[in-house]
C-alpha positions as CSV (number, residue, x, y, z in Angstrom):
1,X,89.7,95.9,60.0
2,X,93.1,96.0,58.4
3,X,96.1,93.9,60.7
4,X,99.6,95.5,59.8
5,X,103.0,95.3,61.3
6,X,105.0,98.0,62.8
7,X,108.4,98.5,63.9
8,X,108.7,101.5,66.8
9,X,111.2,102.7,69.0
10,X,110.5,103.6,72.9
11,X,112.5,104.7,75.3
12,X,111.8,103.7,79.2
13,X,114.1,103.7,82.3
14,X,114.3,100.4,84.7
15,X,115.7,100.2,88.0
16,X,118.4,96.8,88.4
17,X,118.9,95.5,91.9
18,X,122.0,93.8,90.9
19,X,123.9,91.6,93.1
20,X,126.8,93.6,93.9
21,X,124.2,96.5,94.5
22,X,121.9,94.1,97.1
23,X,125.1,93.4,99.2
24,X,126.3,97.0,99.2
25,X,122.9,97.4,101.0
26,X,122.4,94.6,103.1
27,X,126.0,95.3,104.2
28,X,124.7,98.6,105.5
29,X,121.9,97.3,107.4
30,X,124.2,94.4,109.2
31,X,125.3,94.8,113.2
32,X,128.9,94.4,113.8
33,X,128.2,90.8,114.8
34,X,126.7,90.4,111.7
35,X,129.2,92.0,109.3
36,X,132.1,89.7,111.0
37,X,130.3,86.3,109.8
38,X,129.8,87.7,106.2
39,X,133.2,88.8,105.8
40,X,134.5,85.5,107.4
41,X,132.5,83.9,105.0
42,X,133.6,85.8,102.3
43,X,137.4,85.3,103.1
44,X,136.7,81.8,102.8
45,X,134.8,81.3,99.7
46,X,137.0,84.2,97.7
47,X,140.7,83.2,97.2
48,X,141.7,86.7,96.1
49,X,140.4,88.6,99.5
50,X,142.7,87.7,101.8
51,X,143.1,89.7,105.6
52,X,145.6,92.4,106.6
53,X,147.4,90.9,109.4
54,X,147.8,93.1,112.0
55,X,151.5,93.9,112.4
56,X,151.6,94.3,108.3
57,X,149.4,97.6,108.5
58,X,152.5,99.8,108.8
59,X,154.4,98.0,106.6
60,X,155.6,100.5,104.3
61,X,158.0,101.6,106.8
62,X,159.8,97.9,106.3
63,X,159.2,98.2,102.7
64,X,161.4,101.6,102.2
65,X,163.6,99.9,104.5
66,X,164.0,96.7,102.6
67,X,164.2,97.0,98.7
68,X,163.2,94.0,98.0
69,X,160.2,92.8,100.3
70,X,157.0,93.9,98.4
71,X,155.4,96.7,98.1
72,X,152.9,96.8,100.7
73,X,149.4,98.5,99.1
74,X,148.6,102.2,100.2
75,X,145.5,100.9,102.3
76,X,143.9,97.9,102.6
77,X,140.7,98.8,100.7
78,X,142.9,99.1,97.4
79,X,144.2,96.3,95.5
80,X,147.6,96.2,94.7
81,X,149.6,97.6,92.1
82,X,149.3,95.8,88.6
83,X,151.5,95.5,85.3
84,X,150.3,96.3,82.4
85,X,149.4,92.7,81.2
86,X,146.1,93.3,84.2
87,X,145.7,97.0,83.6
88,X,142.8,96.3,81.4
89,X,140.7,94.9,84.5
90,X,141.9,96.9,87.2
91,X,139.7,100.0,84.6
92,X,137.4,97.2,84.6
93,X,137.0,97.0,88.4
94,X,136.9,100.7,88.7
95,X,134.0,100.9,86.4
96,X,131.9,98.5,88.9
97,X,127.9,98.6,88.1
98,X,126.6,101.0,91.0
99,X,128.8,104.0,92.0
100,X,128.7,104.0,95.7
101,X,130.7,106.8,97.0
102,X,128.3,108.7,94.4
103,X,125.3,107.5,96.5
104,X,126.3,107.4,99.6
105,X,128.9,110.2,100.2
106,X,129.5,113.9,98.0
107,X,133.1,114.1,99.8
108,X,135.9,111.5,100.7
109,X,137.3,112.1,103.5
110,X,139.6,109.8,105.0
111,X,138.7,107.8,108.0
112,X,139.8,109.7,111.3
113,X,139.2,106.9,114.1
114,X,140.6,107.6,117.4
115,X,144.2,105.9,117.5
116,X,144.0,102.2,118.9
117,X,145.7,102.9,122.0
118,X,143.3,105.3,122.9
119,X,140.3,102.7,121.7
120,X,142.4,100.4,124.0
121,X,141.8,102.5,127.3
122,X,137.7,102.5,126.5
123,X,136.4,100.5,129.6
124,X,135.4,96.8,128.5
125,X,132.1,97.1,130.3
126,X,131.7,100.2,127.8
127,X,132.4,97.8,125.0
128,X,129.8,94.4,125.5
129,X,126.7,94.8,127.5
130,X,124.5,91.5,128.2
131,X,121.4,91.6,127.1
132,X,118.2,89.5,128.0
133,X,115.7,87.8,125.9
134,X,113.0,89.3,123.9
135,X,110.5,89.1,126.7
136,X,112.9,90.4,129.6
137,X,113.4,93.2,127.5
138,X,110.1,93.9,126.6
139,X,109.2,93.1,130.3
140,X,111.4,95.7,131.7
141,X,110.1,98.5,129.6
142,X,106.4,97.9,130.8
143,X,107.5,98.0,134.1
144,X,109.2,101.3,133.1
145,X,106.2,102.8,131.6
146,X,103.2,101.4,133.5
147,X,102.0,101.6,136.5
148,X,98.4,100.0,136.5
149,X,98.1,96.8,137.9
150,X,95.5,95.6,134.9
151,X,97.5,97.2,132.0
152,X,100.5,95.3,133.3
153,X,99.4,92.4,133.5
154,X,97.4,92.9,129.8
155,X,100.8,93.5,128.6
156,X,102.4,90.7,130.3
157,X,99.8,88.0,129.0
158,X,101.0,89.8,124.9
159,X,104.8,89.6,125.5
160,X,104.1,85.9,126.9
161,X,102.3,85.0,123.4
162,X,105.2,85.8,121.1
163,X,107.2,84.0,119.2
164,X,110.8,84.0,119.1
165,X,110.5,86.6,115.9
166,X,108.4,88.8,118.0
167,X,105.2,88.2,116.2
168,X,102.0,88.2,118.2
169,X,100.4,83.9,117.9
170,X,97.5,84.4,120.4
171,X,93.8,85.9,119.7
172,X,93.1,89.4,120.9
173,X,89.2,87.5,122.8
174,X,91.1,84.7,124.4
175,X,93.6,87.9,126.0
176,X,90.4,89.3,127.3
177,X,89.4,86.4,128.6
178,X,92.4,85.7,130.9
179,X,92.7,89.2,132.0
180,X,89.1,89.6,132.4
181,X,89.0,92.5,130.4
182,X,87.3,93.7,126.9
183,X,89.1,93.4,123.3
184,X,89.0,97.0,123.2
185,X,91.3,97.3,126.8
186,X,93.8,95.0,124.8
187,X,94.1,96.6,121.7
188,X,95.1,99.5,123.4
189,X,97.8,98.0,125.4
190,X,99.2,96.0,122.2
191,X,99.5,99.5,120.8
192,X,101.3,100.2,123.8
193,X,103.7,97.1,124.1
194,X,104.0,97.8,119.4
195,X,105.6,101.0,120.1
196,X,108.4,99.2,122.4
197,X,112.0,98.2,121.0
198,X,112.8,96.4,118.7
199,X,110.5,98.0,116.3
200,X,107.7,95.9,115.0
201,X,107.3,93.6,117.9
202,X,104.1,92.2,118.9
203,X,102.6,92.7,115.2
204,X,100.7,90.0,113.7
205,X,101.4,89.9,109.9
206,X,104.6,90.8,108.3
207,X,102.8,93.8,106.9
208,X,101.4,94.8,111.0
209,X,105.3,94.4,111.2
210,X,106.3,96.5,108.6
211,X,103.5,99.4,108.9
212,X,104.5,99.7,112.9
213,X,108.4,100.7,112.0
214,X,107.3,102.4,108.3
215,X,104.9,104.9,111.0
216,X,108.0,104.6,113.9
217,X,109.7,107.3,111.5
218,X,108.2,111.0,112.8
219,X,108.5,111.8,109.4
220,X,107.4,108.2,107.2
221,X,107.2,108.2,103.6
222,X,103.3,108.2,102.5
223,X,104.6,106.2,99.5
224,X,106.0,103.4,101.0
225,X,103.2,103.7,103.9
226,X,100.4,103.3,101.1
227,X,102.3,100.3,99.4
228,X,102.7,97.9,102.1
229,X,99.0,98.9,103.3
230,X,97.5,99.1,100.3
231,X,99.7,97.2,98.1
232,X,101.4,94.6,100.0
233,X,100.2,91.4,97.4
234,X,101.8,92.7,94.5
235,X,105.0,94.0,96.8
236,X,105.5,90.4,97.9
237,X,105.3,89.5,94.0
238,X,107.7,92.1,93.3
239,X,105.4,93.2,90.8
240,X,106.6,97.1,90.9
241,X,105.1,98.3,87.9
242,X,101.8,97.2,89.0
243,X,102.6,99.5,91.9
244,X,103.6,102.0,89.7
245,X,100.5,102.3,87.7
246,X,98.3,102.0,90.7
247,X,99.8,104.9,92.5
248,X,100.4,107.0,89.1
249,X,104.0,107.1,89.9
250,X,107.3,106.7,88.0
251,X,108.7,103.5,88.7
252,X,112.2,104.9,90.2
253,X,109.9,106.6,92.9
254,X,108.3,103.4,93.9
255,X,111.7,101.7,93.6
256,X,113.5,104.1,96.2
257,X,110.1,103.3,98.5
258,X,110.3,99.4,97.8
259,X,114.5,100.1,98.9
260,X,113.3,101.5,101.8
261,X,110.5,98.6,102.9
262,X,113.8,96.1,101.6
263,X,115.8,97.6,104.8
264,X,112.5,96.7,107.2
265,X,113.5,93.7,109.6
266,X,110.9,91.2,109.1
267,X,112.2,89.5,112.3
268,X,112.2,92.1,115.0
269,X,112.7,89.4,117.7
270,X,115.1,87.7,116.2
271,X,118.2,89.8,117.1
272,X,117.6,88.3,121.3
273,X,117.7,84.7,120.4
274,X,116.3,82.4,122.6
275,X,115.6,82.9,126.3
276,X,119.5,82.7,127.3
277,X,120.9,86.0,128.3
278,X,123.8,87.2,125.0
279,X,125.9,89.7,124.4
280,X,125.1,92.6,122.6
281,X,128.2,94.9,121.1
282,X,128.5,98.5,120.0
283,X,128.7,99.8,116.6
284,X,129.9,102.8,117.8
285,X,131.1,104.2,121.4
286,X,130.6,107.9,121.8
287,X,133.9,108.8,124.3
288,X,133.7,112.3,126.3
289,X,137.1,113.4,126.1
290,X,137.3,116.8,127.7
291,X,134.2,118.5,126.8
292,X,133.8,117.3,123.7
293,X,132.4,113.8,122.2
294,X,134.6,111.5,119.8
295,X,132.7,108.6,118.0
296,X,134.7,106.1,117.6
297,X,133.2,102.7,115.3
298,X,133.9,99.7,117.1
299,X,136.1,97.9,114.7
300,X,137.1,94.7,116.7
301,X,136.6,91.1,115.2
302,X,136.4,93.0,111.8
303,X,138.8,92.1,109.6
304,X,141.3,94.5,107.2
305,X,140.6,93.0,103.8
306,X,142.7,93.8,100.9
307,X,143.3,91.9,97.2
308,X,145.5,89.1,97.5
309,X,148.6,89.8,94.6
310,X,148.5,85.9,93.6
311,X,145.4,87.2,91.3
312,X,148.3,88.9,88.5
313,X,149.7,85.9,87.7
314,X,146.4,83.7,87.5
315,X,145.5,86.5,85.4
316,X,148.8,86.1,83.3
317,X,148.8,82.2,82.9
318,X,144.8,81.2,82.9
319,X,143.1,80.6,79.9
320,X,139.7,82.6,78.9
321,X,138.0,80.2,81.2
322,X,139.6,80.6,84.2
323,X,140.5,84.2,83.5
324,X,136.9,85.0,83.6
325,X,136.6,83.5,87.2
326,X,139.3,85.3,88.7
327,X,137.6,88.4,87.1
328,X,134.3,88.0,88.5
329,X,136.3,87.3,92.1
330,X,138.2,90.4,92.0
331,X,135.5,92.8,91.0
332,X,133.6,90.8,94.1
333,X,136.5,91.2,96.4
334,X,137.3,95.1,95.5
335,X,133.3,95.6,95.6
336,X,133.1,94.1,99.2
337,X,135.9,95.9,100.1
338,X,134.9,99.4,99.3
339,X,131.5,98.5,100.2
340,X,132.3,98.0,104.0
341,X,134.9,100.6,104.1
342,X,132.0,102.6,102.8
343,X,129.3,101.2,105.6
344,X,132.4,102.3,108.1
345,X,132.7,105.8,107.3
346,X,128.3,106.4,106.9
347,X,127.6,104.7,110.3
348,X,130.0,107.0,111.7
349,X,129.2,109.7,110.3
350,X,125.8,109.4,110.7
351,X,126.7,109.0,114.4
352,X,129.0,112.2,114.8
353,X,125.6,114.2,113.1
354,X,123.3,112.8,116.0
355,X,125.8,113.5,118.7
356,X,125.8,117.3,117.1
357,X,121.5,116.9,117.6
358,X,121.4,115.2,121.0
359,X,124.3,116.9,122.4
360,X,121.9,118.4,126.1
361,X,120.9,114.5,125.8
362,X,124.4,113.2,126.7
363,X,124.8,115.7,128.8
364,X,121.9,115.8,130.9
365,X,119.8,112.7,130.2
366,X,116.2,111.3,129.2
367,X,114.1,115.0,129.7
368,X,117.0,116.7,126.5
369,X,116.5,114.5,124.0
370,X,115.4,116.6,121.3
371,X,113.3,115.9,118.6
372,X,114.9,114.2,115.5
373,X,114.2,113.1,112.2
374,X,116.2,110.8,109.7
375,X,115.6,113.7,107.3
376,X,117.1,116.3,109.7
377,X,120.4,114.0,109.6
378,X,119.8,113.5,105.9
379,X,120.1,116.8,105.6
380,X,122.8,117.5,107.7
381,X,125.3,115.0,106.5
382,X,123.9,115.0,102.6
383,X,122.5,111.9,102.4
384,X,119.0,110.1,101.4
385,X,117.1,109.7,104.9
386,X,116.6,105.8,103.2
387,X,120.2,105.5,104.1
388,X,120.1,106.9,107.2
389,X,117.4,104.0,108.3
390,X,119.3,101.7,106.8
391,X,122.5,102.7,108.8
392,X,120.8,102.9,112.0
393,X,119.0,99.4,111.5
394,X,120.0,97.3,114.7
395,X,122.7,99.3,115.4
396,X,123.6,100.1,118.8
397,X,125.8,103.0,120.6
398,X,127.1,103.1,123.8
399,X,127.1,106.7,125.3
400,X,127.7,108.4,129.1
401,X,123.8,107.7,129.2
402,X,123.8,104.1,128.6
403,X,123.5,101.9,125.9
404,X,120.7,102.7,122.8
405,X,120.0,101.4,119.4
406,X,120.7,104.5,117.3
407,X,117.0,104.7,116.1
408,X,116.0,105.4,119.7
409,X,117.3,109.3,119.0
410,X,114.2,109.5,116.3
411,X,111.3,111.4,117.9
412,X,108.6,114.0,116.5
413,X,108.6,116.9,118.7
414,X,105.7,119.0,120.1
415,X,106.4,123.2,120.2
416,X,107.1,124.8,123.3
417,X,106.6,128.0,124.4
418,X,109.7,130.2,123.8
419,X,109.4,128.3,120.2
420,X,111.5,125.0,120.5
421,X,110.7,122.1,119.9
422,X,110.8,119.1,122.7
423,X,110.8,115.5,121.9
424,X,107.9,113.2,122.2
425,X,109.7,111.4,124.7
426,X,110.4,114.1,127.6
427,X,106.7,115.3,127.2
428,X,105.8,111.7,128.4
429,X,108.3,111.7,130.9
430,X,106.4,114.8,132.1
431,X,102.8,113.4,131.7
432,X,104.1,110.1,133.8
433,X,105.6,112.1,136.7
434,X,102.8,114.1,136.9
435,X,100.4,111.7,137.1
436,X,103.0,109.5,139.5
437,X,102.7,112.1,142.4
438,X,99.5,113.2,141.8
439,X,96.5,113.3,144.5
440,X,94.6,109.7,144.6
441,X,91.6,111.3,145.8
442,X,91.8,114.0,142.7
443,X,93.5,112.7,139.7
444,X,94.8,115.1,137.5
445,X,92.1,115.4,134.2
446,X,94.1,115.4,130.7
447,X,93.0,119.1,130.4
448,X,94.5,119.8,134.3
449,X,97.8,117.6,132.9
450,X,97.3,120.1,129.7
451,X,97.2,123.3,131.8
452,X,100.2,122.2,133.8
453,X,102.2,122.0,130.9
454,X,101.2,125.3,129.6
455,X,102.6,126.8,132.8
456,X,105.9,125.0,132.5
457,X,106.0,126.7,128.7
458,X,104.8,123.6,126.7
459,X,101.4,124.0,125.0
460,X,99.9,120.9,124.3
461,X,96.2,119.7,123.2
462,X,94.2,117.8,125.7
463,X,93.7,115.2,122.9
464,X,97.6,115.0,122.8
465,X,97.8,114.5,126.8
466,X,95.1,111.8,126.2
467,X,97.0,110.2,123.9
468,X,100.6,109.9,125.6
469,X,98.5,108.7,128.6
470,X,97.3,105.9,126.8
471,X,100.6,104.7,125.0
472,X,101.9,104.7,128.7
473,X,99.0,103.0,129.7
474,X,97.5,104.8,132.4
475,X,93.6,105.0,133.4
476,X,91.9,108.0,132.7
477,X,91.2,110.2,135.5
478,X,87.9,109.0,136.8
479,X,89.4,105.1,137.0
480,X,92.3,106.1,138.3
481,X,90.2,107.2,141.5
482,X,88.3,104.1,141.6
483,X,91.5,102.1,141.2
484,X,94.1,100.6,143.8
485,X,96.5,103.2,144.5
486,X,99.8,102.5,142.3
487,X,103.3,102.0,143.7
């Protein structure tokens, strides 16, 4: 057989995580807390980024005033003006690797916060809460949703074996044996105390961890579900086009799942610390001003950021060397810049679209929240629903109804009769009440709980009653009459 060389041309398409592109994104998934320290760090390690003090913000006032005090930059997110001698890289920075606003946003509006005064007359026990540690809160959610005494204390012995990451480090068998129960009684509880906040808790593997929030979403990708379930060695290799293959998929299909599993927390317990109570602050407060809601993004401890104007004149007297450096450092700083300024304005608006959703919620409480999905705000507000999850990542909102993570307003919905929809939640909430005042001598069956419903306008399989009363963790009827009447 005949060996020849040939030259030929093909043509493919690759998806670069740059740098610049991984912070945009991890900026997005940060807490307030969070977003502080990186800035702070940045300001530190970036001598061009330099913070807005305070009483500079209206400077141009004192700058008409005063011809020659310097011209103060139109907003902090925009460097200031150059000459002609840095012209060439202020084009530079404009043309920066991944287009953002693109992305993220089709308009550009300007930020329209509440004034500060009006931020200032928020209540401060509106602004921190305290929050426990990982096994008080998990604690005070079984007690919310459980009333048998064995299913209590089943889920008490699983939040007492995790770790401080929230991972699961004791055998199903040696559960049983403590409780005195079967592996089959505790599997059914961990499924319970799994679909608790933070998502991913009690899970025990990082891909149990990631599955539980990737199936959290009433709408979950099937892609990204079938890669960290059936894929997870090569995703941990980062071996995509393996992935690709396998699933018969264009790589930029896997890659928008793999961005999607990126903006998973891998840690869900690790947001409560240790067992010290800590302070917990709002992303966002939602303010009821009349009868309407404002959103208002808590901006406190983060700091205005804008280009320091020493960068012209290293630019003017540095040789190629150290020209290059202060480059690279401005196209970080205006990158960072925009990039926050850009988390700013999605988290909020993502908040404004599930205030418009949940607005008989806030109003009413627990038995209106609707059902949602992060497509239905996608939709809404013209952005990818991987955005949405990434924006709502430990992220909390204080409303009139108490303080939530903003995931908590995701819930699949089950028909009603006059043809809306009602969240997963309330239709729990009903199950639980019923069976809370029902007769202990004649427990309600799942198809009696079914029938009930049907009267109230909600039609609802038996199976689907069954189930709800098993992720609240309540005996079926015929143990329920054997068993200790519940308080």
């Amino acid at each position: 057989m005949a060996m020849e060389a040939r030259l030929s041309l093909r043509q493919s398409q690759r998806v670069v995580m740059t740098p610049l592109l991984q912070q945009a994104i991890q900026l997005l998934q940060l807490s307030t807390l969070e977003l502080q320290e990186v800035v702070q760090k940045e300001l530190l390690e970036n001598p061009l980024l330099e913070e807005v003090a305070p009483e500079t913000e209206n400077a141009p006032e004192a700058s008409a005033a005063s011809p020659e005090a310097p011209a103060a930059p139109t907003t902090p997110a925009e460097p200031p003006p150059v000459d002609a001698a840095t012209s060439a890289t202020e084009r530079q920075t404009d043309d920066l690797p991944f287009d953002l606003t693109a992305v993220m946003f089709d308009d550009h509006e300007e930020r329209s916060l509440v004034a500060q005064e009006d931020r200032e007359e928020l209540p401060f026990e509106n602004i921190v809460r305290s929050v426990n540690s990982l096994t008080d809160h998990l604690d005070e959610q079984l007690r919310f949703t459980v009333e048998d005494p064995l299913v209590r204390r089943i889920g008490a012995e699983i939040i007492g074996n995790l770790d401080e990451d929230g991972y699961l480090r004791a055998e199903l068998a040696e559960i049983a044996t403590r409780c005195e129960t079967t592996v089959e009684e505790v599997e059914k509880v961990l499924a319970l105390i799994q679909a608790f906040d933070p998502p991913g808790v009690a899970a025990r593997s990082i891909q149990e961890c990631l599955l539980i929030q990737l199936k959290a979403d009433p709408n979950p990708d099937p892609v990204s579900v079938e890669i960290v379930q059936d894929h997870f060695d090569e995703l941990s290799r980062r071996r995509y086009p393996d992935i690709a293959r396998a699933l018969k998929l264009p790589l930029d299909r896997v890659m928008e799942s793999v961005e999607e599993i990126m903006g998973l927390e891998p840690k869900p317990g690790r947001r409560f610390g240790g067992g010290d109570s800590r302070y917990i602050v709002p992303d966002v407060v939602v303010h009821k001003m009349g009868t309407e809601y404002v959103v208002v993004l808590n901006e406190d401890g983060i700091p205005r950021l804008r280009v320091n104007s020493l960068y012209r004149s290293l630019l003017r007297n540095s040789g190629d060397e150290a020209r290059a450096y202060v480059e690279q450092k401005l196209r970080s700083a205006v990158w960072l810049i925009k990039s926050v300024d850009q988390r700013q304005r999605t988290l909020r608006k993502v908040t404004q679209s599930i205030v418009k959703f949940q607005r008989d919620f806030l109003d009413k409480g627990l038995p209106y929240l609707r059902p949602l999905s992060l497509r239905d705000v996608g939709e809404d507000i013209g952005m990818h629903e991987s955005t949405i999850s990434r924006v709502t990542t430990n992220k909390y909102v204080e409303t009139p109804q108490g303080l939530f993570e903003l995931k908590f307003f995701f819930h699949s919905g089950i028909a009603s009769g006059d043809g809306e929809m009602v969240s997963s939640v309330s239709v729990k909430k009903m199950i639980q009440d019923l069976l809370a005042n029902e007769d202990p001598a004649k427990p309600l069956s799942d198809q009696e709980v079914a029938q009930i419903l049907k009267g109230r306008g909600l039609t609802i399989a038996r199976r689907t009653v069954a189930k709800y009363r098993e992720e609240l963790g309540i005996l079926p009827s015929h143990q329920r009459r054997l068993a200790p009447k519940r308080r």
